[in-house]
N, C-alpha and C positions, 0 to 999 in steps of 0.2 A: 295596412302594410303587412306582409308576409315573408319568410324567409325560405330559399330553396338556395339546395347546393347543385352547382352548378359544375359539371365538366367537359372540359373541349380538349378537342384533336387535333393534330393535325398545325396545319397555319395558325391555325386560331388559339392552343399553346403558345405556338413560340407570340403572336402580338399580344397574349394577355400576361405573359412572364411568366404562365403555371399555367398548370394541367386541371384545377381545381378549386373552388372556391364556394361560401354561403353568400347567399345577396340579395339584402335587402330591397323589395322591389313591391311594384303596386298594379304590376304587367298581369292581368288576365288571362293572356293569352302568350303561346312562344312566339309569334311575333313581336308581341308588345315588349315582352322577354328581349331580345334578341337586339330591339331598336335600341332597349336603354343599356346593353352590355354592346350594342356596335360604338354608341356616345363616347361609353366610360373606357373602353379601349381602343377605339379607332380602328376596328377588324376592316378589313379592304375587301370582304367576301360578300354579297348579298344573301341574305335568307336560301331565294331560291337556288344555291348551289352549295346546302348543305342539308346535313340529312339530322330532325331535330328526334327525340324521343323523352317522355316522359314517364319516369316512373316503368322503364326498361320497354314501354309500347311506345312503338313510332307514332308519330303525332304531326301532321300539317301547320302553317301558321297559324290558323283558329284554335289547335287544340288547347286546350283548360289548363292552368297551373295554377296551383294550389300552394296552401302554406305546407312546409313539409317536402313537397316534390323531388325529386332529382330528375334535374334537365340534365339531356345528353346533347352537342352541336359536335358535329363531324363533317366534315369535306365530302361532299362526295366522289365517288371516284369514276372519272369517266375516260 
């Protein structure tokens, strides 16, 4: 288990109630990341129409997260 703080933009603010949070998680990956914070809040957005970054480098659904990390999820804009 590892803990990363977490911040989101956008839609994904207003469906998690806050702009910010730590979370406890066992996700390897910002996918992995992502699927267990779409569960725990119910986001309506899929992975691929947001733009992830960790630790301020953008980062695909494979890329790595760690204990420590700051995940960023934003919307992207099209």
């Amino acid at each position: 288990m590892k803990t990363v703080h977490v911040h989101y933009f956008g839609e994904l603010s207003n469906e998690a109630g806050m702009a910010e949070e730590d979370v406890d998680t066992i996700a390897a990956t910002v996918g992995e990341l992502y699927d267990e914070l779409r569960t725990r809040h119910g986001f309506s957005m899929p992975l691929v129409d947001l733009k992830a970054a960790v630790n301020a480098q953008f980062r695909g659904q494979g890329g790595h997260v760690g204990d420590g990390d700051t995940v960023i999820f934003a919307p992207l804009i099209r």
